[in-house]
MDTraj code that builds the backbone (N, CA, C; nanometers):
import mdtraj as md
import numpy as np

residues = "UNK UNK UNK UNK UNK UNK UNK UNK UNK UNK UNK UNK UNK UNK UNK UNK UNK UNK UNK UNK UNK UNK UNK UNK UNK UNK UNK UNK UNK UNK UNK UNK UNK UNK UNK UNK UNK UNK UNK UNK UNK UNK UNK UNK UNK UNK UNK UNK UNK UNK UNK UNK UNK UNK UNK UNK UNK UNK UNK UNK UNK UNK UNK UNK UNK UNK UNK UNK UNK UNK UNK UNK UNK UNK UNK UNK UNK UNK UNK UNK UNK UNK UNK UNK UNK UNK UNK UNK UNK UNK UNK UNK UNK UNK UNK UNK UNK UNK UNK UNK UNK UNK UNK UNK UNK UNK UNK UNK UNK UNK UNK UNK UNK UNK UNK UNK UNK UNK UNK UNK UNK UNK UNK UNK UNK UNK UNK UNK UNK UNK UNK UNK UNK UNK UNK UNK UNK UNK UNK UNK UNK UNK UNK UNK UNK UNK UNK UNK UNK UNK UNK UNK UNK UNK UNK UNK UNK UNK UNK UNK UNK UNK UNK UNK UNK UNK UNK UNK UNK UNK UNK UNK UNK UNK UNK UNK UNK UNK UNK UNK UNK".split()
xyz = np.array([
    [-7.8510, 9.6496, 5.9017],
    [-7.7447, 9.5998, 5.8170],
    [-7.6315, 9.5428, 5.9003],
    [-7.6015, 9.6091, 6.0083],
    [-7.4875, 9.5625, 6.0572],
    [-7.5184, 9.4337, 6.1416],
    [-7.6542, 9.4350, 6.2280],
    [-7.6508, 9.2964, 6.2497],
    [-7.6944, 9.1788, 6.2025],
    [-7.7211, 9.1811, 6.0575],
    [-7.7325, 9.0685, 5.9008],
    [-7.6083, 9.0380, 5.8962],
    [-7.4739, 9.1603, 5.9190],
    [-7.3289, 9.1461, 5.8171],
    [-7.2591, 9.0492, 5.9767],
    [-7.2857, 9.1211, 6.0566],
    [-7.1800, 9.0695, 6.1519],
    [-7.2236, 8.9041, 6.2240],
    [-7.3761, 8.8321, 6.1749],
    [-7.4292, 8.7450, 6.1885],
    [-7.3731, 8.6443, 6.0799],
    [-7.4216, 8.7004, 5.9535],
    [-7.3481, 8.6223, 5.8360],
    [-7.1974, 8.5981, 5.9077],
    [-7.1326, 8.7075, 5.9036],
    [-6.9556, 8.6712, 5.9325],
    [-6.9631, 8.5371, 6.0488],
    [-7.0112, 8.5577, 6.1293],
    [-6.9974, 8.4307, 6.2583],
    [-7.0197, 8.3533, 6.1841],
    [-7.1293, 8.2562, 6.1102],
    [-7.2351, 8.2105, 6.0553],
    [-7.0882, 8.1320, 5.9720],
    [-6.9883, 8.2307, 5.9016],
    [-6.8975, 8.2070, 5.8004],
    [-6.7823, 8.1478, 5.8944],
    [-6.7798, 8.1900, 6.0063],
    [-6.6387, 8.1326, 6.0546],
    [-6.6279, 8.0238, 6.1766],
    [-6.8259, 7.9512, 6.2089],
    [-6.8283, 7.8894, 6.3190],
    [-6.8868, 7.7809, 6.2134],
    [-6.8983, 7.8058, 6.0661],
    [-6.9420, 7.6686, 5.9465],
    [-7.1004, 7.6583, 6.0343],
    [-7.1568, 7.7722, 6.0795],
    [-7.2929, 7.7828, 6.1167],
    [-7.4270, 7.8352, 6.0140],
    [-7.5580, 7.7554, 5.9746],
    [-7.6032, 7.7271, 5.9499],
    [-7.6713, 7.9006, 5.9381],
    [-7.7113, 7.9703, 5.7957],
    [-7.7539, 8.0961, 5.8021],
    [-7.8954, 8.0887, 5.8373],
    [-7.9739, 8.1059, 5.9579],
    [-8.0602, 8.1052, 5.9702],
    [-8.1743, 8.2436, 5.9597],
    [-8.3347, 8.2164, 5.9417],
    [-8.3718, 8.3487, 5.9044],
    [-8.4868, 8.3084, 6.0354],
    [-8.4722, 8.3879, 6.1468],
    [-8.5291, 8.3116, 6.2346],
    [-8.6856, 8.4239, 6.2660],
    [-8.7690, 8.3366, 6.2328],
    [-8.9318, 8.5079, 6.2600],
    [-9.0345, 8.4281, 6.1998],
    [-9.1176, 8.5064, 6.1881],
    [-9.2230, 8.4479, 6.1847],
    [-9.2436, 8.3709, 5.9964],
    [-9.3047, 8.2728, 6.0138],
    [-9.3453, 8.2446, 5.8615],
    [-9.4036, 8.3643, 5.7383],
    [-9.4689, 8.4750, 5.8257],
    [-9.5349, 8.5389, 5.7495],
    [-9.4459, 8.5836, 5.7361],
    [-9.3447, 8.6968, 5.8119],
    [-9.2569, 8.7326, 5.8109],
    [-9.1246, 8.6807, 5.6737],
    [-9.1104, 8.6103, 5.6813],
    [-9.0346, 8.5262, 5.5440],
    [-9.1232, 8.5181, 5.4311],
    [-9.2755, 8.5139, 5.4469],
    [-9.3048, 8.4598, 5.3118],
    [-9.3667, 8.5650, 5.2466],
    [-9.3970, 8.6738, 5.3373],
    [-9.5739, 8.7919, 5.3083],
    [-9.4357, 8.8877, 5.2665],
    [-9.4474, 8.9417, 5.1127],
    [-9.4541, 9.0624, 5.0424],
    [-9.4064, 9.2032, 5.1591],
    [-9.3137, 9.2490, 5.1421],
    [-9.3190, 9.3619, 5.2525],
    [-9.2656, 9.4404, 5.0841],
    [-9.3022, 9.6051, 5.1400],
    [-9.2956, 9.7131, 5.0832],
    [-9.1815, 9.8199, 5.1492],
    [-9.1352, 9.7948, 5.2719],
    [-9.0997, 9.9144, 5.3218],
    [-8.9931, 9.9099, 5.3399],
    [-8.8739, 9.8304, 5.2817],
    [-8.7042, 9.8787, 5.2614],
    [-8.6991, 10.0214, 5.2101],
    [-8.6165, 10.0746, 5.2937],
    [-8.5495, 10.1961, 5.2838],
    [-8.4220, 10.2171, 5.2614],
    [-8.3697, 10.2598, 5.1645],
    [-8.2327, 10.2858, 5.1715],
    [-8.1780, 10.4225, 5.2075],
    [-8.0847, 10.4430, 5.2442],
    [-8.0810, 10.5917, 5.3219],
    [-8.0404, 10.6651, 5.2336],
    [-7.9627, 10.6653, 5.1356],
    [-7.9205, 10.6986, 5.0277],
    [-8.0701, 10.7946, 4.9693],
    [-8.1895, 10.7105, 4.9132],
    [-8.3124, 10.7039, 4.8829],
    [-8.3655, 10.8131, 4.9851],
    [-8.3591, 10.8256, 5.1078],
    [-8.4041, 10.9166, 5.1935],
    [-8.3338, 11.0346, 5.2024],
    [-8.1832, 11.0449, 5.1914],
    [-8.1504, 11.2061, 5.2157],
    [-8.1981, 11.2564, 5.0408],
    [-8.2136, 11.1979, 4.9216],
    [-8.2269, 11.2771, 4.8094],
    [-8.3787, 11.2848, 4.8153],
    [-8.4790, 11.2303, 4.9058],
    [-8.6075, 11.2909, 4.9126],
    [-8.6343, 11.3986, 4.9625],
    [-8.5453, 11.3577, 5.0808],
    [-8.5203, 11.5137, 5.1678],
    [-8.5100, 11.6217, 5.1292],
    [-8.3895, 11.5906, 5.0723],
    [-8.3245, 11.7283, 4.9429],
    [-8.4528, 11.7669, 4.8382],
    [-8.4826, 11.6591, 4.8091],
    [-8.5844, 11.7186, 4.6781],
    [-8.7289, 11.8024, 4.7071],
    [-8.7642, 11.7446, 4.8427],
    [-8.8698, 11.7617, 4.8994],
    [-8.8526, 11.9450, 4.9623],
    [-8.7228, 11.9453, 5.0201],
    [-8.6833, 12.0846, 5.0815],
    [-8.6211, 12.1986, 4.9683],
    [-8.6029, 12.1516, 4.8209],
    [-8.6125, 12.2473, 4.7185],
    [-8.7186, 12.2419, 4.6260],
    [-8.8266, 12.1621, 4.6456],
    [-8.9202, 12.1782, 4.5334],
    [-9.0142, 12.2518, 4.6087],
    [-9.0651, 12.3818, 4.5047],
    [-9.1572, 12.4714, 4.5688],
    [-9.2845, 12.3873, 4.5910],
    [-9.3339, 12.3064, 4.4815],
    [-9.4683, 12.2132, 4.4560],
    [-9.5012, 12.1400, 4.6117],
    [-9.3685, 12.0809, 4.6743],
    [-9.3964, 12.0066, 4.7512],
    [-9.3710, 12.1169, 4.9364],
    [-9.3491, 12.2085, 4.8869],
    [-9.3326, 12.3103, 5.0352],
    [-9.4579, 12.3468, 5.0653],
    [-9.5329, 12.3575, 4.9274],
    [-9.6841, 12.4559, 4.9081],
    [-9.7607, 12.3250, 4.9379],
    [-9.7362, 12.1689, 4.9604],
    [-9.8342, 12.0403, 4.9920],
    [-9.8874, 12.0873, 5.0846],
    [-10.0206, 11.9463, 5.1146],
    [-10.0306, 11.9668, 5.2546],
    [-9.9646, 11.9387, 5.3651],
    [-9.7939, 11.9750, 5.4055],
    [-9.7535, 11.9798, 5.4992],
    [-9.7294, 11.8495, 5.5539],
    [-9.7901, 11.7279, 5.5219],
    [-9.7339, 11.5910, 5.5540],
    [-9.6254, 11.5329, 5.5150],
    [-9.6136, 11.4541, 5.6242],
    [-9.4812, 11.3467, 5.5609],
    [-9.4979, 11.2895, 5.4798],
    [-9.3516, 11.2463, 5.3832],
    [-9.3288, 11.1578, 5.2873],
    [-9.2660, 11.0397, 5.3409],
    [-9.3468, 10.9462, 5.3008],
    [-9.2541, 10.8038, 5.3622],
    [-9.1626, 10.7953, 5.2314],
    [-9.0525, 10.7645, 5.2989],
    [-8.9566, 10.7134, 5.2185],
    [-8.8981, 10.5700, 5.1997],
    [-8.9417, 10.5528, 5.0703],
    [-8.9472, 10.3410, 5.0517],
    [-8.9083, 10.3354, 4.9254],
    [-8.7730, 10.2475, 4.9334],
    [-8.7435, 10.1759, 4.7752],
    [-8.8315, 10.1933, 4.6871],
    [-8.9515, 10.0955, 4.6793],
    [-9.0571, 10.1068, 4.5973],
    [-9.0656, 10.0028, 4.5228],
    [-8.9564, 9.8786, 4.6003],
    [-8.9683, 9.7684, 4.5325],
    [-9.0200, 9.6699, 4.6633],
    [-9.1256, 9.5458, 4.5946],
    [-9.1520, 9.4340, 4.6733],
    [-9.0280, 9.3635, 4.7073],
    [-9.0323, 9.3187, 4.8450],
    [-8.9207, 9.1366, 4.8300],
    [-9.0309, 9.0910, 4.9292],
    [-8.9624, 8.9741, 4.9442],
    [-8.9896, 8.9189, 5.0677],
    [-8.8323, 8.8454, 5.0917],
    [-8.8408, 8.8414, 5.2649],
    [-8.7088, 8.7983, 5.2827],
    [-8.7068, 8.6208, 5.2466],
    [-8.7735, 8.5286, 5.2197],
    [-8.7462, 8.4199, 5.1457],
    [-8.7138, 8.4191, 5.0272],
    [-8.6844, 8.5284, 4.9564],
    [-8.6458, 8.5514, 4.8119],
    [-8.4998, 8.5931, 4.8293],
    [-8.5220, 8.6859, 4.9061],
    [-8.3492, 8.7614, 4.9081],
    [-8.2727, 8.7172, 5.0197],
    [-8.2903, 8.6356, 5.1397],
    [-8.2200, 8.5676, 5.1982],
    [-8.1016, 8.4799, 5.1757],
    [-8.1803, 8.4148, 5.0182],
    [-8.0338, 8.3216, 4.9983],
    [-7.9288, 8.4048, 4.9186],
    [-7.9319, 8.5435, 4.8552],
    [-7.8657, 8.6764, 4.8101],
    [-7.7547, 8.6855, 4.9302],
    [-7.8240, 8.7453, 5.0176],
    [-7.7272, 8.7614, 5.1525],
    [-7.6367, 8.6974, 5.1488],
    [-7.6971, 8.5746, 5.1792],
    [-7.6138, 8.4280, 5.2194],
    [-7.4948, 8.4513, 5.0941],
    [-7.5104, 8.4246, 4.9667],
    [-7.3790, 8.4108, 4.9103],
    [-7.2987, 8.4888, 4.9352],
    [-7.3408, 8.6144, 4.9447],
    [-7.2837, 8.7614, 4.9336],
    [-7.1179, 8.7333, 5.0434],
    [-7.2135, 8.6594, 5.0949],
    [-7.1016, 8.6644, 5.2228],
    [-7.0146, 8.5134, 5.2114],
    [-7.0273, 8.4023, 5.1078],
    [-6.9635, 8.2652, 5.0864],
    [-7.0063, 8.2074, 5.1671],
    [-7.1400, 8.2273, 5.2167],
    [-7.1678, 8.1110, 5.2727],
    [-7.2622, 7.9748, 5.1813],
    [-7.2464, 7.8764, 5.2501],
    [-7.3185, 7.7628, 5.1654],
    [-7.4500, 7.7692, 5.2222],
    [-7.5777, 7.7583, 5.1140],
    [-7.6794, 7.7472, 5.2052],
    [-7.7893, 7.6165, 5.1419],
    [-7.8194, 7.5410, 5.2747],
    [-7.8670, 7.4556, 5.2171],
    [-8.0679, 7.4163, 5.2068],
    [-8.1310, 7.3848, 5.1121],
    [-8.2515, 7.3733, 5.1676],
    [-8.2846, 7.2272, 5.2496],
    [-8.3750, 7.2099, 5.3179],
    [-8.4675, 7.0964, 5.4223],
    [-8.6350, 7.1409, 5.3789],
    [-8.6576, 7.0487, 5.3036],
    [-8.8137, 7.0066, 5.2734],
    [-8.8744, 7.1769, 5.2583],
    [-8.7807, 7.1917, 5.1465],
    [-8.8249, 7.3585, 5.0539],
    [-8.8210, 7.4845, 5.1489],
    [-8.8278, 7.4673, 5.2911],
    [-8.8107, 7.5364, 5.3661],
    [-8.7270, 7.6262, 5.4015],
    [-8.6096, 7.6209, 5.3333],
    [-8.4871, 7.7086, 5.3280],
    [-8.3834, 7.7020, 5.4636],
    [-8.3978, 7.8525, 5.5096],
    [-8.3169, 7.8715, 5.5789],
    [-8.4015, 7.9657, 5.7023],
    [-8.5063, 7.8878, 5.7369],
    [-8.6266, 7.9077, 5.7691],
    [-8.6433, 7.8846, 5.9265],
    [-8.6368, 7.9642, 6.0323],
    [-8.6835, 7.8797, 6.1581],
    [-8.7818, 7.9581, 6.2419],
    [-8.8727, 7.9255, 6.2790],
    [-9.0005, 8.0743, 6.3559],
    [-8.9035, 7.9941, 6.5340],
    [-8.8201, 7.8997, 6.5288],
    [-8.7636, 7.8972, 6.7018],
    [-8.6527, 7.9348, 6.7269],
    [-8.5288, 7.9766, 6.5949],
    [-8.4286, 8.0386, 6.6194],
    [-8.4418, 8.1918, 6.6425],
    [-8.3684, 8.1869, 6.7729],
    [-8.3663, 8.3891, 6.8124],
    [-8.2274, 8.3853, 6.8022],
    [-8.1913, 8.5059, 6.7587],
    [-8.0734, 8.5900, 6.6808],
    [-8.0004, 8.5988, 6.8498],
    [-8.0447, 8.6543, 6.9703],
    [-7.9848, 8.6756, 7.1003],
    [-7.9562, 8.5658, 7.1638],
    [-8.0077, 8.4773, 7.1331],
    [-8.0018, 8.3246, 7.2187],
    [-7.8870, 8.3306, 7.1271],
    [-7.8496, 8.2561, 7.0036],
    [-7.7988, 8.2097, 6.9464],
    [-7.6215, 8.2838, 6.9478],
    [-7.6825, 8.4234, 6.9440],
    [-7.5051, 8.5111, 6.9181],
    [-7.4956, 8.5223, 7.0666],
    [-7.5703, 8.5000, 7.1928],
    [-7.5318, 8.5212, 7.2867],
    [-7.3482, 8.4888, 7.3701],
    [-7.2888, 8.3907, 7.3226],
    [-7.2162, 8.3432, 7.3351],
    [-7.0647, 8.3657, 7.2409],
    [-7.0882, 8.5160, 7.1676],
    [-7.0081, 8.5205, 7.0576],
    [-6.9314, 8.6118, 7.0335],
    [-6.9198, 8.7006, 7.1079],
    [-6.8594, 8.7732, 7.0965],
    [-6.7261, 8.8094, 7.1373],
    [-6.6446, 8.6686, 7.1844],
    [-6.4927, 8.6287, 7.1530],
    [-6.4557, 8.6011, 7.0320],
    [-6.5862, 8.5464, 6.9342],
    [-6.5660, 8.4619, 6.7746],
    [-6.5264, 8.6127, 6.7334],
    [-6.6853, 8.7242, 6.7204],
    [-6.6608, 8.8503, 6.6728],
    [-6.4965, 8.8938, 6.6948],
    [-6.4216, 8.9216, 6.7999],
    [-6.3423, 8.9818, 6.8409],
    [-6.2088, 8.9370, 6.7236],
    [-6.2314, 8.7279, 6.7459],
    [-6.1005, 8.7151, 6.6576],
    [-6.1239, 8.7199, 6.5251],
    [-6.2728, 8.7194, 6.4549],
    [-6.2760, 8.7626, 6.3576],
    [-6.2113, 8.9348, 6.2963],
    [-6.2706, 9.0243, 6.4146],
    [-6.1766, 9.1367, 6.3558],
    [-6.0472, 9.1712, 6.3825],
    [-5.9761, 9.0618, 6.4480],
    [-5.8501, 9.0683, 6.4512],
    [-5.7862, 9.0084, 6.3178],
    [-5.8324, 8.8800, 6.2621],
    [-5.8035, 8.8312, 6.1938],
    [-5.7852, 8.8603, 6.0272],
    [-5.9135, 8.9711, 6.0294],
    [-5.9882, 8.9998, 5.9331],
    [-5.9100, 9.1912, 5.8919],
    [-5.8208, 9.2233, 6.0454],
    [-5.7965, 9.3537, 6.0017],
    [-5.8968, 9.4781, 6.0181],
    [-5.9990, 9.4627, 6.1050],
    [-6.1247, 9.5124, 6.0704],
    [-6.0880, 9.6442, 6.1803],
    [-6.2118, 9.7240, 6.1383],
    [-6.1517, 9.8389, 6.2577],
    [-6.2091, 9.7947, 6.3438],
    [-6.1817, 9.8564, 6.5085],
    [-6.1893, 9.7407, 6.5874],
    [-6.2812, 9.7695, 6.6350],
    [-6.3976, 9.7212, 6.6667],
    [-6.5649, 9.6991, 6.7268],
    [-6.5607, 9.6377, 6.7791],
    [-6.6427, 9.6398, 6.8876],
    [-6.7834, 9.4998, 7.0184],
    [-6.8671, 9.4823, 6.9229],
    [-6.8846, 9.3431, 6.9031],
    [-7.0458, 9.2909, 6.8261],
    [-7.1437, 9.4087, 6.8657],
    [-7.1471, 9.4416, 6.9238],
    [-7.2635, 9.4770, 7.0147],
    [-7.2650, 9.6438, 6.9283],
    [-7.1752, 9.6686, 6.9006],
    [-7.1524, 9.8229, 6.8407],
    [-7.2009, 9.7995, 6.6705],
    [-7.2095, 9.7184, 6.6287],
    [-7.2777, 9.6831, 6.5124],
    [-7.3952, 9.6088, 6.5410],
    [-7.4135, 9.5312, 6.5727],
    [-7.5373, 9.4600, 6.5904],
    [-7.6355, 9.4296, 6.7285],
    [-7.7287, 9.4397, 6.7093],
    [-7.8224, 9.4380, 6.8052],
    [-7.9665, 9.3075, 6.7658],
    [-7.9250, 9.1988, 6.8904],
    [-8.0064, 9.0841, 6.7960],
    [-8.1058, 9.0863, 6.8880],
    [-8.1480, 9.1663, 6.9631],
    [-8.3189, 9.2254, 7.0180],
    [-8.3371, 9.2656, 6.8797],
    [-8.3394, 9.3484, 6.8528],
    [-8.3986, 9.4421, 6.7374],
    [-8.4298, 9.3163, 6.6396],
    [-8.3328, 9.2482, 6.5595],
    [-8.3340, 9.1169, 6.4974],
    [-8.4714, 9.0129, 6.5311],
    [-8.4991, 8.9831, 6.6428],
    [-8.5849, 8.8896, 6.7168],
    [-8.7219, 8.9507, 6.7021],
    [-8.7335, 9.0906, 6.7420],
    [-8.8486, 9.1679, 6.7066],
    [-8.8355, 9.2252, 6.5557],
    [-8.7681, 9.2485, 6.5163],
    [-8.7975, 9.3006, 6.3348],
    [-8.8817, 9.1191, 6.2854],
    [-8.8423, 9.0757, 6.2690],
    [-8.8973, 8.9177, 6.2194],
    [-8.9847, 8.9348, 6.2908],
    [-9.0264, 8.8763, 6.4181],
    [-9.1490, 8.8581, 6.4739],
    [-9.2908, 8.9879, 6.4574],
    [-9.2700, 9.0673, 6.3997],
    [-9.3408, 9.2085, 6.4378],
    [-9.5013, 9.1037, 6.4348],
    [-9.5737, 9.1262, 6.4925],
    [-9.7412, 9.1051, 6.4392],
    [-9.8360, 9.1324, 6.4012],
    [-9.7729, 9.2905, 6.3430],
    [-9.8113, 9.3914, 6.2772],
    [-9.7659, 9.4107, 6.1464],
    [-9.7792, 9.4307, 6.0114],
    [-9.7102, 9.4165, 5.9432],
    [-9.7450, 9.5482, 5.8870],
    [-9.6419, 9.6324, 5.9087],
    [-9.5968, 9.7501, 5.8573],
    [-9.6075, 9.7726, 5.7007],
    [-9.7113, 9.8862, 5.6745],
    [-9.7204, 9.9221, 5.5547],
    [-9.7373, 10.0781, 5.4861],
    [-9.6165, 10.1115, 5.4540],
    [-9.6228, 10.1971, 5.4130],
    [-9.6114, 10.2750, 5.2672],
    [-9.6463, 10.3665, 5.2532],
    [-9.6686, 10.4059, 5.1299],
    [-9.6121, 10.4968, 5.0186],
    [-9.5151, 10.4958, 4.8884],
    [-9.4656, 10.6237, 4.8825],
    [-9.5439, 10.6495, 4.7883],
    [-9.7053, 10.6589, 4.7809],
    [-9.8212, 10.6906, 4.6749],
    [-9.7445, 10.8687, 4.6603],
    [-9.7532, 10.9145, 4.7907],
    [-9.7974, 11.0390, 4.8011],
    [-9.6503, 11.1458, 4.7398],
    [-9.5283, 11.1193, 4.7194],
    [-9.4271, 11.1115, 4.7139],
    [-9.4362, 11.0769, 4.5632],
    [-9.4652, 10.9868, 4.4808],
    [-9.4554, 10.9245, 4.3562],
    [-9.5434, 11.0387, 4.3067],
    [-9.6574, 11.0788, 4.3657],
    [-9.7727, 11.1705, 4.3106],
    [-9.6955, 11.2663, 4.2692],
    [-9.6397, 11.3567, 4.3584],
    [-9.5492, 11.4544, 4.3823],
    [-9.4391, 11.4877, 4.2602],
    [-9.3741, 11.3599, 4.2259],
    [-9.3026, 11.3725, 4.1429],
    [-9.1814, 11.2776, 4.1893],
    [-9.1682, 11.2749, 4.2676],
    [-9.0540, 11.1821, 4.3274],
    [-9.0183, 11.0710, 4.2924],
    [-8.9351, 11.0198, 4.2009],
    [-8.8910, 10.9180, 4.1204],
    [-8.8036, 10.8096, 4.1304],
    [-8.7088, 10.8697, 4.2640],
    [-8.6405, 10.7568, 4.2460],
    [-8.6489, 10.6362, 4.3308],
    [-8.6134, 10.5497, 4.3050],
    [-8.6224, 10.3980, 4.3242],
    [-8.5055, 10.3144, 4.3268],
    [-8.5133, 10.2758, 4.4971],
    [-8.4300, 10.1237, 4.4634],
    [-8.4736, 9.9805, 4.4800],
    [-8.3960, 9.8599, 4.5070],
    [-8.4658, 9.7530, 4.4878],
    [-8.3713, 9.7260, 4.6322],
    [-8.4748, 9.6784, 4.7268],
    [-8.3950, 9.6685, 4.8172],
    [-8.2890, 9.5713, 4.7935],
    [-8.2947, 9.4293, 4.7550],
    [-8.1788, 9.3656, 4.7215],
    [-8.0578, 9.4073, 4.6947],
    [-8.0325, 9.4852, 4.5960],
    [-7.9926, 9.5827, 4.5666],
    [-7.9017, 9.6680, 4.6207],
    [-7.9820, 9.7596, 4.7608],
    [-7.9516, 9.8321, 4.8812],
    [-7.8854, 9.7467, 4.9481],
    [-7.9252, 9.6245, 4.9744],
    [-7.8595, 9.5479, 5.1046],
    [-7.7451, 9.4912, 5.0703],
    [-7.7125, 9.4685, 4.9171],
    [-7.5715, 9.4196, 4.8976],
    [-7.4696, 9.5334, 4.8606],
    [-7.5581, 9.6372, 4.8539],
    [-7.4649, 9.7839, 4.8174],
    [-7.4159, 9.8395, 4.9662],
    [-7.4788, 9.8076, 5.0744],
    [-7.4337, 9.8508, 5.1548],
    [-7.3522, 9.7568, 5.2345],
    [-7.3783, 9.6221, 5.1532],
    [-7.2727, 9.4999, 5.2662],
    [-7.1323, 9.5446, 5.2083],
    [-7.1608, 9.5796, 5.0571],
    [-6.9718, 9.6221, 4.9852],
    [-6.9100, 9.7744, 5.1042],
    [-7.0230, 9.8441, 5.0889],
    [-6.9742, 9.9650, 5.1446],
    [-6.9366, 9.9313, 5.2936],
    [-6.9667, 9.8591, 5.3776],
    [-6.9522, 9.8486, 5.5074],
    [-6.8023, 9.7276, 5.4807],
    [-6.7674, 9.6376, 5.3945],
    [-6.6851, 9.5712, 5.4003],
    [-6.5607, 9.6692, 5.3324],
    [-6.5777, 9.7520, 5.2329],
    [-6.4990, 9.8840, 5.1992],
    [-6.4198, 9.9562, 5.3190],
    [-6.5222, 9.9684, 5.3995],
    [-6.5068, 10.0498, 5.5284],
    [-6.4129, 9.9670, 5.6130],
    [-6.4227, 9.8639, 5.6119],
    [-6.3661, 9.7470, 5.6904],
    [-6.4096, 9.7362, 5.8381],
    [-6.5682, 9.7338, 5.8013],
    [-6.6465, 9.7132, 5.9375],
    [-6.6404, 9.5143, 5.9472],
    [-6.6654, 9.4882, 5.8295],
    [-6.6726, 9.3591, 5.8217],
    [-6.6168, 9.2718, 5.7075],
    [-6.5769, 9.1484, 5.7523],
    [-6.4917, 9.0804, 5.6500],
    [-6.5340, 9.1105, 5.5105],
])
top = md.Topology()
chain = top.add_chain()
for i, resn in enumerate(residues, 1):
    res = top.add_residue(resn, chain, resSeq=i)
    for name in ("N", "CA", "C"):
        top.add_atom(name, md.element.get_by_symbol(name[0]), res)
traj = md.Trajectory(xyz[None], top)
C-alpha cells in the first residue's frame, strides 16, 4: 500500500503518467489473493476461539478477501482515488511490461521530501513507505500465486472483502494518518 500511495502522490505532483508496470498477465489474469489485514486478525481471532477449528486438522488458513480483480480493472480506481488523470493509448491503459517502479522513482526522493513538507505529512524517507524492488517483482512474479480460502469458508469463516474496497479503505486510513497527501 504504501508504495501504490507514495507512487501515485509523485505521479500527482511531477503531472507523471500512472503507470502499472509487470507483466501483461500480471494486469490482465484474475488474481484471488488480496488480503486485507483487517480480514486476517478477525480470522485469527475466530480461528483461536472456535473450538470446531482448534479440534481441525491443525493446518493453516489462508487468509484472502475472497473477491476476484485483476489489476487492469482496479488500477484506474487507484488512479482517481488519488486526482490523478488517467489516460488510455490503443485500449491499453496504463499498461507497460518496460516500466520498473526503481528505475523510474530512483531519482525522487527530494520530490517525496517536498511533498511532505508541503503536504504537512509526518515526516518519512520514500524509502520508509515504499519499496519499488518489491513493486518490480510483485508485477513480474512468473508464478502466479494461488491461494485458497476453500478450507476457512468450509469451516465457517465468512467474512469477506473486495479488495478494491481494501485498497481505497486503506489509502483514506493512511491519508487520515497523514502518511500521505
Amino acid at each position: 500500500m504504501g508504495s501504490l500511495c507514495v507512487y501515485a502522490a509523485i505521479c500527482k505532483r511531477e503531472n507523471l503518467p500512472f503507470m502499472f508496470g509487470g507483466t501483461r498477465e500480471c494486469w490482465e489474469d484474475l488474481c484471488i489473493d488480496g488480503s486485507d489485514v483487517r480480514l486476517v486478525a478477525e480470522q485469527q481471532i475466530w480461528a483461536a476461539t472456535n473450538d470446531d477449528i482448534q479440534s481441525s486438522d491443525g493446518e493453516p488458513l489462508n487468509a484472502i478477501n475472497g473477491s476476484n480483480f485483476t489489476w487492469k480493472e482496479i488500477w484506474p480506481s487507484i488512479g482517481n482515488k488519488f486526482g490523478l488523470e488517467l489516460h488510455s493509448k490503443k485500449n491499453t491503459m496504463y499498461f507497460s511490461q518496460d516500466f520498473r517502479y526503481a528505475k523510474a522513482m530512483s531519482d525522487k526522493k527530494q520530490v517525496w521530501r517536498e511533498i511532505v513538507l508541503k503536504e504537512g505529512l509526518v515526516s518519512t524517507e520514500m524509502e520508509d513507505l515504499a519499496n519499488w524492488e518489491f513493486m518490480d517483482v510483485l508485477f513480474r512474479c512468473p508464478v502466479k500465486m494461488l491461494g485458497s480460502r476453500e478450507k476457512a469458508d468450509r469451516l465457517g469463516f465468512e467474512m469477506r472483502y473486495n479488495t478494491l474496497d481494501s485498497i481505497l479503505y486503506w489509502i483514506d486510513f493512511m491519508k487520515d494518518e497523514k502518511l500521505i497527501p
